[in-house]
Biopython code that builds the backbone (N, CA, C, O; Angstrom):
import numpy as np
from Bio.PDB.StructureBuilder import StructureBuilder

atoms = [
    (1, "UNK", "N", (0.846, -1.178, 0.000)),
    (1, "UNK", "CA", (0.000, 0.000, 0.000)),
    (1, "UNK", "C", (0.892, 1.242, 0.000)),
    (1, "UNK", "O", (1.515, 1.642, 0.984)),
    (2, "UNK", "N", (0.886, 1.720, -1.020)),
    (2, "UNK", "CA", (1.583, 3.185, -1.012)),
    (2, "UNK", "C", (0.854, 4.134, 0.128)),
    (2, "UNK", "O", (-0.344, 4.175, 0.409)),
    (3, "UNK", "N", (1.843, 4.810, 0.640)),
    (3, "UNK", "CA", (1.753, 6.551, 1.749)),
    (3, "UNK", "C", (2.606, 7.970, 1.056)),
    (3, "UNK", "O", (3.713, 8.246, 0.593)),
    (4, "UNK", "N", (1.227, 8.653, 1.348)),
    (4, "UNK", "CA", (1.755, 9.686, 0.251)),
    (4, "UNK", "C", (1.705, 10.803, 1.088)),
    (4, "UNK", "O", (0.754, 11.246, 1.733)),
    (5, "UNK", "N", (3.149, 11.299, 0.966)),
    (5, "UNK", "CA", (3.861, 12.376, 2.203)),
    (5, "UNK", "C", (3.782, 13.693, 1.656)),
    (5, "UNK", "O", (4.432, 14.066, 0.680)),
    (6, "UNK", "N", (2.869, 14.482, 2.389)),
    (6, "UNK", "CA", (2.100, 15.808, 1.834)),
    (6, "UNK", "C", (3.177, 16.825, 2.749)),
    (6, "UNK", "O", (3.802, 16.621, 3.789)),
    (7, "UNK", "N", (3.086, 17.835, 1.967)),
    (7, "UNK", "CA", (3.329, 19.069, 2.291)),
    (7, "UNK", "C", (2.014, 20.005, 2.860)),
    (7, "UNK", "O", (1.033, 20.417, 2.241)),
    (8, "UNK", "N", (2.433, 20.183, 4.415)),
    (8, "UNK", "CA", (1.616, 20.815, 5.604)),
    (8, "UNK", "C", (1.745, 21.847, 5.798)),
    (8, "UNK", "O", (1.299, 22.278, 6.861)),
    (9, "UNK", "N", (2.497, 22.863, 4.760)),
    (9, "UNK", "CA", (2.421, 24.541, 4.599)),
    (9, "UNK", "C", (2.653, 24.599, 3.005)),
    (9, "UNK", "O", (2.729, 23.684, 2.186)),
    (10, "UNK", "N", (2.757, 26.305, 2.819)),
    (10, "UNK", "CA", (2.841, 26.435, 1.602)),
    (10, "UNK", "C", (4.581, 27.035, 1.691)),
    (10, "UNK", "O", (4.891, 28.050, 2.315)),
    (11, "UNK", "N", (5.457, 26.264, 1.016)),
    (11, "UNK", "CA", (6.725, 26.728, 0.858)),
    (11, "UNK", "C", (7.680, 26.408, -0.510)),
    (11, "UNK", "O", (7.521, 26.041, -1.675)),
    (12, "UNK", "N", (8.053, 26.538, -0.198)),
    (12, "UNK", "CA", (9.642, 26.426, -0.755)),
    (12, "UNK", "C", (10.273, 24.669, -0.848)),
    (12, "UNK", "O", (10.214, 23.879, 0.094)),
    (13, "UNK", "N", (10.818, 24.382, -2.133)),
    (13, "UNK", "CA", (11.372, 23.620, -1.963)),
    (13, "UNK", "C", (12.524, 23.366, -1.639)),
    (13, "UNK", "O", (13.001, 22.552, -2.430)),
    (14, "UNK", "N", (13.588, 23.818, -0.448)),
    (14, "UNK", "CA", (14.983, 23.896, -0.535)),
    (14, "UNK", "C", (15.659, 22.868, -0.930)),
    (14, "UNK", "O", (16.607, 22.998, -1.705)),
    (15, "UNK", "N", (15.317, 21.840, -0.514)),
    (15, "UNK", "CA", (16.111, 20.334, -0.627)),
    (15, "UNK", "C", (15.569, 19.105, -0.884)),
    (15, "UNK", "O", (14.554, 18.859, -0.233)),
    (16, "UNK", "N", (15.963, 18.219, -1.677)),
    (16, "UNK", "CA", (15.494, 16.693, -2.138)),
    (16, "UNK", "C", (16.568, 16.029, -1.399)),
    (16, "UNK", "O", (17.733, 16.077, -1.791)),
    (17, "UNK", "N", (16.108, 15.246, -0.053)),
    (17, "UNK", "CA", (17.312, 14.267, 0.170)),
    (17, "UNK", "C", (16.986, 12.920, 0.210)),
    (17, "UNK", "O", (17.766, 11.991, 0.419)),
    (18, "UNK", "N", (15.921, 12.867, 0.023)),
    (18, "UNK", "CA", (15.639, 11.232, -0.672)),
    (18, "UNK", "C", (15.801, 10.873, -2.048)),
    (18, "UNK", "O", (15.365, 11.814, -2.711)),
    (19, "UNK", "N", (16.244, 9.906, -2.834)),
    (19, "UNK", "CA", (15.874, 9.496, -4.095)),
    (19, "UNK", "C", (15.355, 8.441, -4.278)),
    (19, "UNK", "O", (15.433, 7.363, -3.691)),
    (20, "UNK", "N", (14.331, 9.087, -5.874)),
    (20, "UNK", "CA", (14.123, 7.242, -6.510)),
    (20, "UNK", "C", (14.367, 6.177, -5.895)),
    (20, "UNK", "O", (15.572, 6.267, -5.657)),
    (21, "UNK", "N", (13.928, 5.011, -5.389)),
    (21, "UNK", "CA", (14.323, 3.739, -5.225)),
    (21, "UNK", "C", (14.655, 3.558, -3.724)),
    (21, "UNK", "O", (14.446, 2.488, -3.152)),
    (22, "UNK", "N", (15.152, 4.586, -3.137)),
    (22, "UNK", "CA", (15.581, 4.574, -1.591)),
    (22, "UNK", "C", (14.410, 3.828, -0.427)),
    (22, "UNK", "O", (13.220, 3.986, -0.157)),
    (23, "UNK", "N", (15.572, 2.920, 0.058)),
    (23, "UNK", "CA", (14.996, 2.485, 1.182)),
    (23, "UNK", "C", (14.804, 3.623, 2.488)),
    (23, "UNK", "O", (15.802, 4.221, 2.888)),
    (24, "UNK", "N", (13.669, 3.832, 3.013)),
    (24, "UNK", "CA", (14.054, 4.845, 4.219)),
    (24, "UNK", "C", (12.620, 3.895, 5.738)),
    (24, "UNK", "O", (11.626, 3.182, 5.881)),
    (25, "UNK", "N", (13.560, 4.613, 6.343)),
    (25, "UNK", "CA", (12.946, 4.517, 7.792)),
    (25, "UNK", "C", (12.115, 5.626, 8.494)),
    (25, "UNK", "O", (12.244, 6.843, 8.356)),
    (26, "UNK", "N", (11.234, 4.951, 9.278)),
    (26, "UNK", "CA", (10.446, 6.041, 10.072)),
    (26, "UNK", "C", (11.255, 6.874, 10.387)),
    (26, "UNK", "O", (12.368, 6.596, 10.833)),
    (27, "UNK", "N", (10.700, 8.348, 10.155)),
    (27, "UNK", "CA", (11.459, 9.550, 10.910)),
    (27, "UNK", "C", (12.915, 9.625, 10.012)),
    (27, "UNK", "O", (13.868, 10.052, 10.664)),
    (28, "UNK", "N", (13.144, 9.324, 8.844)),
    (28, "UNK", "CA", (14.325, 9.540, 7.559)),
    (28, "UNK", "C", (13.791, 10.856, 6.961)),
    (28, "UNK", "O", (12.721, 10.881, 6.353)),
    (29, "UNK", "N", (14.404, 11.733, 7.109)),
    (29, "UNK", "CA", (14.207, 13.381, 6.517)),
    (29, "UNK", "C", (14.277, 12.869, 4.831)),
    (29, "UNK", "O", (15.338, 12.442, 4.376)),
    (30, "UNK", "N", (13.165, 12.955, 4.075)),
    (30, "UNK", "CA", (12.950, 12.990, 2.645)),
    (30, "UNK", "C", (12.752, 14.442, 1.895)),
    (30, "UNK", "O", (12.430, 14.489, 0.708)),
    (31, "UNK", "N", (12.904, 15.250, 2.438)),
    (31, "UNK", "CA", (12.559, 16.685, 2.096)),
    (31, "UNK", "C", (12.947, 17.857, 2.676)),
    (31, "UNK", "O", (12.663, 17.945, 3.871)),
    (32, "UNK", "N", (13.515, 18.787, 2.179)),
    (32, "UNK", "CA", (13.423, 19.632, 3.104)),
    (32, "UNK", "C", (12.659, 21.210, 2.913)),
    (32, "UNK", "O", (13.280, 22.085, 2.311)),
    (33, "UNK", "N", (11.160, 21.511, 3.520)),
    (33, "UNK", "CA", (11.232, 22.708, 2.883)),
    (33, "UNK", "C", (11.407, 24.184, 3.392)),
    (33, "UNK", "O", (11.538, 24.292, 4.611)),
    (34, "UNK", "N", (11.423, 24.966, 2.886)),
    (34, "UNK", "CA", (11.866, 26.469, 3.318)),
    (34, "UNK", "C", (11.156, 27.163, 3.134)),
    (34, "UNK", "O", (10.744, 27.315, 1.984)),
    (35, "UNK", "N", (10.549, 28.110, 4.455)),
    (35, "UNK", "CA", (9.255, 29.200, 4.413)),
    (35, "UNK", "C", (9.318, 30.058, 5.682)),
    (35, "UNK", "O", (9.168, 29.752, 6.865)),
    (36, "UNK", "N", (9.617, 31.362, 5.006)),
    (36, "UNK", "CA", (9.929, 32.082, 6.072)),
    (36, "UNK", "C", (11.231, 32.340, 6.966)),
    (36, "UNK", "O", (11.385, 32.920, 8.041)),
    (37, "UNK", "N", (12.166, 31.634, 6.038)),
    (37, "UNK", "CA", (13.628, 31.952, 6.440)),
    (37, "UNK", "C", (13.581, 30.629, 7.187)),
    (37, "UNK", "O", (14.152, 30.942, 8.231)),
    (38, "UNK", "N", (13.369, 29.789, 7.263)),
    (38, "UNK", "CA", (13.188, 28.309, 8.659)),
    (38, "UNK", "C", (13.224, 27.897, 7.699)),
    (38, "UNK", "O", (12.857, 28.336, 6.609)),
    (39, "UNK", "N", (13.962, 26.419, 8.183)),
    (39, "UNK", "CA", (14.360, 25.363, 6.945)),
    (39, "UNK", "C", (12.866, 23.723, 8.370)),
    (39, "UNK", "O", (12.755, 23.291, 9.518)),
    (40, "UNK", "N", (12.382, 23.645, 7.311)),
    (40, "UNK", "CA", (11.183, 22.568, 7.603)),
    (40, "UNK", "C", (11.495, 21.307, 7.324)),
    (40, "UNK", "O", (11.186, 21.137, 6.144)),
    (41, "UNK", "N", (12.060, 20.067, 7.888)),
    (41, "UNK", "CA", (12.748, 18.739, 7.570)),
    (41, "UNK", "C", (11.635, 17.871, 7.421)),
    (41, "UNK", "O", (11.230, 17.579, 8.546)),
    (42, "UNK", "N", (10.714, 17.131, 6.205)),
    (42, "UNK", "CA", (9.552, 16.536, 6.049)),
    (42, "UNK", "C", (10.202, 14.995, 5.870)),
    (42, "UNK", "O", (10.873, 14.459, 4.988)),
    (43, "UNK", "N", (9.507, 14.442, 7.514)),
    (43, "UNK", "CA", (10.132, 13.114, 7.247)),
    (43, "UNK", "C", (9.127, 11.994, 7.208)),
    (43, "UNK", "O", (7.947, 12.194, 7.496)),
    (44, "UNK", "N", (9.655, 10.654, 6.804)),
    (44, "UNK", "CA", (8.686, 9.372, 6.500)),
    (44, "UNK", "C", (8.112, 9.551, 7.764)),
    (44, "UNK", "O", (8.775, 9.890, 8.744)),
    (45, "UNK", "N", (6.717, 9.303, 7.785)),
    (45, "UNK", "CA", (6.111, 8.697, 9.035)),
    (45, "UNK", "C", (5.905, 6.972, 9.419)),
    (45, "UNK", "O", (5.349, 6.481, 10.401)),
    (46, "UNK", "N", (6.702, 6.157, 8.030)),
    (46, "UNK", "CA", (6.469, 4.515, 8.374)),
    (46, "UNK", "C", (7.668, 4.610, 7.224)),
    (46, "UNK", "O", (7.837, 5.467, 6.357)),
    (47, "UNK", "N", (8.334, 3.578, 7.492)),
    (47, "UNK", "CA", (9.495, 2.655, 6.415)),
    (47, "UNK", "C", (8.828, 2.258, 5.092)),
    (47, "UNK", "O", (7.731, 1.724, 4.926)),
    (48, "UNK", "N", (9.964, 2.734, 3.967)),
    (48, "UNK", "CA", (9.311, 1.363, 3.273)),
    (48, "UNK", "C", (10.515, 2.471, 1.911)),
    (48, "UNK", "O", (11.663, 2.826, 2.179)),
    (49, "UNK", "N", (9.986, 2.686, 0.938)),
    (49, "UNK", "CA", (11.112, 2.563, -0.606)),
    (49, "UNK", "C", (10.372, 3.493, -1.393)),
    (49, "UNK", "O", (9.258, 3.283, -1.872)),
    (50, "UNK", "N", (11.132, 4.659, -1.515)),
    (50, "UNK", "CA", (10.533, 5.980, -2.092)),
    (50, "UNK", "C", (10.060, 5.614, -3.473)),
    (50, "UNK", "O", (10.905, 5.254, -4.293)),
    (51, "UNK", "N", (9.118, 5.658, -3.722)),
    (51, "UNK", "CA", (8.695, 5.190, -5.211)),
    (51, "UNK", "C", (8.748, 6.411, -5.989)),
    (51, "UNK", "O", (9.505, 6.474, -6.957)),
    (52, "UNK", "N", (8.316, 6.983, -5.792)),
    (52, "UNK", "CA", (8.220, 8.790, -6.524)),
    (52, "UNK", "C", (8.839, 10.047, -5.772)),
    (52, "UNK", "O", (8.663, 10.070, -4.554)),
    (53, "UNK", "N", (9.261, 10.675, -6.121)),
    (53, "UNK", "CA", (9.320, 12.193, -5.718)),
    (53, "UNK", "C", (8.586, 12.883, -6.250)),
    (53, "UNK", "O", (8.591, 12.668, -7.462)),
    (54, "UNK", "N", (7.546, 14.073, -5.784)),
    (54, "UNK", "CA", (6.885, 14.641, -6.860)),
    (54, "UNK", "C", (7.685, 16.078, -7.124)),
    (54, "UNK", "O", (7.373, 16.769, -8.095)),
    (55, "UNK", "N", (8.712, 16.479, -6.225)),
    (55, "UNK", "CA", (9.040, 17.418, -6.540)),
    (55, "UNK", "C", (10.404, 18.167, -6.891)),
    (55, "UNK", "O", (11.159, 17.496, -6.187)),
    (56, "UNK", "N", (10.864, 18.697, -7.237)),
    (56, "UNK", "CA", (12.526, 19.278, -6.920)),
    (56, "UNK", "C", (12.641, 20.472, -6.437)),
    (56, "UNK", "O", (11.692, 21.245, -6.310)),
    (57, "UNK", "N", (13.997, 20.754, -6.083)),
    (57, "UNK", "CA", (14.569, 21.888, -5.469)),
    (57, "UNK", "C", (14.190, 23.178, -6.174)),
    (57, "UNK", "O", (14.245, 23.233, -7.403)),
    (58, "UNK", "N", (13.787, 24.273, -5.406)),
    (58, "UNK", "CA", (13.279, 25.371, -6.019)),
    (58, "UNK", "C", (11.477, 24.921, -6.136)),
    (58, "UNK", "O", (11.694, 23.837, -6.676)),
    (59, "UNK", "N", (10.905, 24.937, -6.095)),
    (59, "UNK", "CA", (9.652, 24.132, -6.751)),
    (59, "UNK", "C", (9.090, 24.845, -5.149)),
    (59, "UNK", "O", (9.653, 24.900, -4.056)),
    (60, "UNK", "N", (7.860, 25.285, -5.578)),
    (60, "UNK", "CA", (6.823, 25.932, -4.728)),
    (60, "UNK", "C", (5.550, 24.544, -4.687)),
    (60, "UNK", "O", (4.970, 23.936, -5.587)),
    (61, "UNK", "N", (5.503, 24.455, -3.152)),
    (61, "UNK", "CA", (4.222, 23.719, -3.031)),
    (61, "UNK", "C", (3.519, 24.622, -2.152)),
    (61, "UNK", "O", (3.929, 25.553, -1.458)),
    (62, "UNK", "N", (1.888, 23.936, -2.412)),
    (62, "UNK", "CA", (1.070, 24.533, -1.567)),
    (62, "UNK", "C", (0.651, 23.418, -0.092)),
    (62, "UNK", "O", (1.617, 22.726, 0.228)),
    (63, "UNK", "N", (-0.205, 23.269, 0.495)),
    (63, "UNK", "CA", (-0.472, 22.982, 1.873)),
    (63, "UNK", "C", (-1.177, 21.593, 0.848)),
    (63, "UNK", "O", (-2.098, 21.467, 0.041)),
    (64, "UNK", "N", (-0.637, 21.149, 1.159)),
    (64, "UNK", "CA", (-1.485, 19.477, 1.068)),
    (64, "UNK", "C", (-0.953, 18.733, -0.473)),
    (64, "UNK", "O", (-1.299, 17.684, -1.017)),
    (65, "UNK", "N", (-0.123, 19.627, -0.804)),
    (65, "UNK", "CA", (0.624, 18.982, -2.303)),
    (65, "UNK", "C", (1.733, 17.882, -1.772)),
    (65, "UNK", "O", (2.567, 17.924, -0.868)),
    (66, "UNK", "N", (1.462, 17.133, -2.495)),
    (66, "UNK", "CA", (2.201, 15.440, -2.429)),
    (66, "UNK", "C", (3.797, 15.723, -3.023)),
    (66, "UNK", "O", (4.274, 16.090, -4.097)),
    (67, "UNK", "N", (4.224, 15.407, -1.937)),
    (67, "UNK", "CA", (5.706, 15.774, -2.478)),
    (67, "UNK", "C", (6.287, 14.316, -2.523)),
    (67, "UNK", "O", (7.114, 14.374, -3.433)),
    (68, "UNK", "N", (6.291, 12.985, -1.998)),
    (68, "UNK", "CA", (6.729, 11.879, -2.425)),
    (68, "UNK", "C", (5.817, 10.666, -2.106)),
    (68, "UNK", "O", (4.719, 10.731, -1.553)),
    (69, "UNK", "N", (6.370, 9.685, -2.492)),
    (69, "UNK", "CA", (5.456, 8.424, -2.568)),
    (69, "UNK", "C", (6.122, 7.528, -1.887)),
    (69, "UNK", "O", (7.258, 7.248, -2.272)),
    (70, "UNK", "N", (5.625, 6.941, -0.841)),
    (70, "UNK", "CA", (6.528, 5.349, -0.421)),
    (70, "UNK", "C", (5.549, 4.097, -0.856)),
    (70, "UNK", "O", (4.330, 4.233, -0.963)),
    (71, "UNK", "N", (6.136, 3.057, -1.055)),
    (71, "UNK", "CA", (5.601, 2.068, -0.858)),
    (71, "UNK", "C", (5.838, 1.045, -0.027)),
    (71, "UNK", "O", (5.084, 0.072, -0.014)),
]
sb = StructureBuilder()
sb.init_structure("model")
sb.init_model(0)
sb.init_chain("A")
sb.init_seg("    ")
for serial, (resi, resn, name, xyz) in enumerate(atoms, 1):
    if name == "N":
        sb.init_residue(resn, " ", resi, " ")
    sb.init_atom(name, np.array(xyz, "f"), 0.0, 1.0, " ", f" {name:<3s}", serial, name[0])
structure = sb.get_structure()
């Protein structure tokens, strides 16, 4: 069952530190975004193998936009 890890403000994309294919663990920083001068670390809430990224660096999301995919 895929979990799809939303973005909970509207910011900035500063950083991609997950990729494609990556195995990650609960609480593994997959994102990082930037709003308001504060850097925001968006991490897995369960384990499992980044299937997608939806986004890259620079890249504006809004409050509830899907920024990666685990499965």
């Amino acid at each position: 069952m895929a979990e799809e890890v939303r973005a909970e403000m509207v910011a900035n994309v500063f950083k991609v530190v997950a990729a494609e294919g990556d195995a990650v663990a609960a609480g593994d920083t997959l994102v990082i975004l930037e709003s308001m001068k504060m850097e925001i670390p968006v991490v897995a809430e369960a384990g499992g193998t980044v299937a997608r990224l939806a986004v890259h660096e620079g890249d504006v999301v809004q409050e509830g936009d899907v920024l990666a995919v685990l499965a």
